[in-house]
C-alpha positions in Angstrom: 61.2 111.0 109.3 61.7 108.4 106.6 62.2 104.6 108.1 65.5 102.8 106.9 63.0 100.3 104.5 61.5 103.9 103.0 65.2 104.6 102.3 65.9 101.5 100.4 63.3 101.5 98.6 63.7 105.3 97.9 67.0 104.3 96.7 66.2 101.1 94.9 63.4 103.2 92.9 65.1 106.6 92.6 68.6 107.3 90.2 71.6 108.8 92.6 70.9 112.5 92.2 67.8 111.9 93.9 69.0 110.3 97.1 69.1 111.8 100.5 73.0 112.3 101.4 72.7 112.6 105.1 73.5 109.4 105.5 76.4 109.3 104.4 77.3 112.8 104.9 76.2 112.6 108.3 75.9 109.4 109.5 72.6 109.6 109.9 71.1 106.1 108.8 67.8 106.8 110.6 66.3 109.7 108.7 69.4 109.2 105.5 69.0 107.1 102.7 71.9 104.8 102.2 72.8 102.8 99.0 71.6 98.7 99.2 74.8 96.9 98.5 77.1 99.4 99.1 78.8 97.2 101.3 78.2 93.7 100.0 81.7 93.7 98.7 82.6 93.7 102.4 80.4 90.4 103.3 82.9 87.0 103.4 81.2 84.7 104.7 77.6 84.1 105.8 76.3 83.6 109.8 73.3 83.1 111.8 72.1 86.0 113.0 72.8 84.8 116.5 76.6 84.5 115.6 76.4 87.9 114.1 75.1 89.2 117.3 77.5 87.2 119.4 80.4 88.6 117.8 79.0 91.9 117.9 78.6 92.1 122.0 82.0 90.0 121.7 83.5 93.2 120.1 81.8 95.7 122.3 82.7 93.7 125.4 86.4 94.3 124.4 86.0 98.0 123.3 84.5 98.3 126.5 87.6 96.8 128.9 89.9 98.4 126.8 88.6 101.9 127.1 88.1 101.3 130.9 91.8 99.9 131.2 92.9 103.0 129.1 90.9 105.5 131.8 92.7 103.8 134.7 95.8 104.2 133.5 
């Protein structure tokens, strides 16, 4: 199984029609190559990583409450 740095650099090395599409065919990040930058266009703003993270658990915290609320309805 490749690492997710062994995918970049797979990537960053290879042309497209040499990539691994389970990634992004199957959500498969873990053993899928997936396309550095792909996303940047996404990024607006930097953060710490700790604000990243905070915002992160933030999120899953509500998802969380939400979905319970939604059960006990």
């Amino acid at each position: 199984m490749r690492s997710w740095l062994a995918s970049v650099v797979l990537c960053a090395a290879c042309g497209p029609e040499l990539l691994d599409s389970t990634a992004v065919v199957d959500g498969d990040v873990e053993s899928g190559s997936v396309m550095a930058g792909q996303s940047v266009g996404m990024v607006t703003r930097e953060q710490s990583v700790k604000d990243i993270l905070d915002e992160l658990v933030a999120q899953a915290v509500d998802a969380l409450v939400a979905r319970e609320a939604a059960g006990a309805a």
